[in-house]
Every structure is written in structure tokens, then in C-alpha cells.
PDB file with one MODEL, atoms N, CA, C and O in Angstrom:
MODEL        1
ATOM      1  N   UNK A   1     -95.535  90.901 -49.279  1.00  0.00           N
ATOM      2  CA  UNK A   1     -94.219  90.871 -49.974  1.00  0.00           C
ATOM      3  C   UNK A   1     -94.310  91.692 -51.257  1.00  0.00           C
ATOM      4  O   UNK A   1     -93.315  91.935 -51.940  1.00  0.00           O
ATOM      5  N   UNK A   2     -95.393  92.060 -51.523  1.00  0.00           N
ATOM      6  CA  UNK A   2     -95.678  92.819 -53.060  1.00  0.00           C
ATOM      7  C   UNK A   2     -95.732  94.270 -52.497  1.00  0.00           C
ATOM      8  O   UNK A   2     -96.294  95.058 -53.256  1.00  0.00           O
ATOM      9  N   UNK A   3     -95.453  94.583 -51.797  1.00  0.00           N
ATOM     10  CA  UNK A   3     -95.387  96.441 -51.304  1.00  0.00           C
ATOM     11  C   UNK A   3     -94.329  96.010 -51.563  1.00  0.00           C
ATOM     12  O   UNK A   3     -94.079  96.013 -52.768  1.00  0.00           O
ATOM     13  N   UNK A   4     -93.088  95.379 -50.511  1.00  0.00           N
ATOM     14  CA  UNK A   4     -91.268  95.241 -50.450  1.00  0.00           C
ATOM     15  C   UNK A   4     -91.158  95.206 -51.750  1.00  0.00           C
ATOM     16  O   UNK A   4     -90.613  96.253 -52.100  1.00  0.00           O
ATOM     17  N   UNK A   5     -91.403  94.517 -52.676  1.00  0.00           N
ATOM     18  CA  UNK A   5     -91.031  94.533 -54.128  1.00  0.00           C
ATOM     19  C   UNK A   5     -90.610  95.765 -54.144  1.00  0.00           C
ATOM     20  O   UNK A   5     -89.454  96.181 -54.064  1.00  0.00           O
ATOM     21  N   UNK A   6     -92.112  96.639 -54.308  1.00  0.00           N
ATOM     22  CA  UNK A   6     -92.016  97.810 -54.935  1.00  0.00           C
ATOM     23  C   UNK A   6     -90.768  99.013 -54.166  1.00  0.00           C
ATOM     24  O   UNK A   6     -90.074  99.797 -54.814  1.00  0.00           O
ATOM     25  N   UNK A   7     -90.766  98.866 -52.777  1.00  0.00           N
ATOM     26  CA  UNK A   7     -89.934  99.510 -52.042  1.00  0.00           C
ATOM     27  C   UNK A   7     -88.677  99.513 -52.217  1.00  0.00           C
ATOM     28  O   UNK A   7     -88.070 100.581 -52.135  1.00  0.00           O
ATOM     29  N   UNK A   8     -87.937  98.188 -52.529  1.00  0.00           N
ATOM     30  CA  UNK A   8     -86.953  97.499 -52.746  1.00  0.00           C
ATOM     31  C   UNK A   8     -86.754  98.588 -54.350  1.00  0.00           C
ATOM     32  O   UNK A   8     -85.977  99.481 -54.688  1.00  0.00           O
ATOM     33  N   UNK A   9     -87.888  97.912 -54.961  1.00  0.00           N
ATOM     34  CA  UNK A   9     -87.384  99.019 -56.314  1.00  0.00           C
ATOM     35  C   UNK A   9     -86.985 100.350 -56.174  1.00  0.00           C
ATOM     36  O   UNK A   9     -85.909 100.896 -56.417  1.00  0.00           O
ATOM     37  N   UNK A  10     -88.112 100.801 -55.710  1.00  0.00           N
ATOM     38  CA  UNK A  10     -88.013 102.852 -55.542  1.00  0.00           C
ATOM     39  C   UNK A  10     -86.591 102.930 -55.148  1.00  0.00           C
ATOM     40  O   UNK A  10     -85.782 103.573 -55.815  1.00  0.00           O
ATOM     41  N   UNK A  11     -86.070 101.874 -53.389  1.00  0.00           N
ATOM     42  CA  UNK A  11     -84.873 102.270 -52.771  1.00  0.00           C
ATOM     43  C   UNK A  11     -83.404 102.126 -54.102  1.00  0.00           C
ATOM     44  O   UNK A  11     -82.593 103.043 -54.229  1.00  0.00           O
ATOM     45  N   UNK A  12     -83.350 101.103 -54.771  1.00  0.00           N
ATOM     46  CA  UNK A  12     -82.506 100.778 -55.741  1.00  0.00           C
ATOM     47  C   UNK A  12     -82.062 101.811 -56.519  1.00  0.00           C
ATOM     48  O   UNK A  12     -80.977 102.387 -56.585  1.00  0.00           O
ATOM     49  N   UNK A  13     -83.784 102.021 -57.476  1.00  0.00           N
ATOM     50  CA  UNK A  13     -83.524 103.527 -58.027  1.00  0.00           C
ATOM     51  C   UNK A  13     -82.617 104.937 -57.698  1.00  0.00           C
ATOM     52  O   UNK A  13     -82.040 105.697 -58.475  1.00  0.00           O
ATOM     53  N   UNK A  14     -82.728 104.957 -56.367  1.00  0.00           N
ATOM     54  CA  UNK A  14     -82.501 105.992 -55.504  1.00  0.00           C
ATOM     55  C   UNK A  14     -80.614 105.932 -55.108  1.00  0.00           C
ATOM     56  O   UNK A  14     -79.715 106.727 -54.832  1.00  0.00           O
ATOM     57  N   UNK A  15     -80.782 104.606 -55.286  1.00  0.00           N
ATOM     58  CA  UNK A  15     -78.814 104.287 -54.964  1.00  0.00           C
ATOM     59  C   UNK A  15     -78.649 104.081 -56.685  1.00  0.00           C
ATOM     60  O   UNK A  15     -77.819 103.230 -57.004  1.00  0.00           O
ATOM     61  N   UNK A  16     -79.007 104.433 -57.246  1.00  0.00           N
ATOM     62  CA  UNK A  16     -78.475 103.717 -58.754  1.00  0.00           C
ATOM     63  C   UNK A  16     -78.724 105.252 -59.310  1.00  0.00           C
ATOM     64  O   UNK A  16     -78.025 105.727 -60.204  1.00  0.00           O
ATOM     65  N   UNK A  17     -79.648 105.868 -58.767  1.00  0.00           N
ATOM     66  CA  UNK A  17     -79.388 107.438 -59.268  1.00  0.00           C
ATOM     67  C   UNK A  17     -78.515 108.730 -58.810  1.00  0.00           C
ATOM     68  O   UNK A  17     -78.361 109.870 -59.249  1.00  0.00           O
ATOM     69  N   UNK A  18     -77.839 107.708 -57.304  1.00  0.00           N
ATOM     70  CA  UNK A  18     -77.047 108.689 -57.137  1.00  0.00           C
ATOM     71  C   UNK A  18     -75.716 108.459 -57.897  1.00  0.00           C
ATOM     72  O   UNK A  18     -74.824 109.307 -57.852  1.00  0.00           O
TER      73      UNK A  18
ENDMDL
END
């Protein structure tokens, strides 16, 4: 569940930077 964290983050980033 501590990779998904991080994945979950990167993906977020990625919709919050577009």
C-alpha cells in the first residue's frame, strides 16, 4: 500500500497540473 501512496500522489499531481 506504500508504492499506491506514492502513485496516487505522482497521478494527482499530474491532474492538478493540468
Amino acid at each position: 500500500a506504500e508504492v499506491a501512496d506514492d502513485v496516487v500522489k505522482e497521478y494527482a499531481s499530474l491532474i492538478l497540473s493540468r
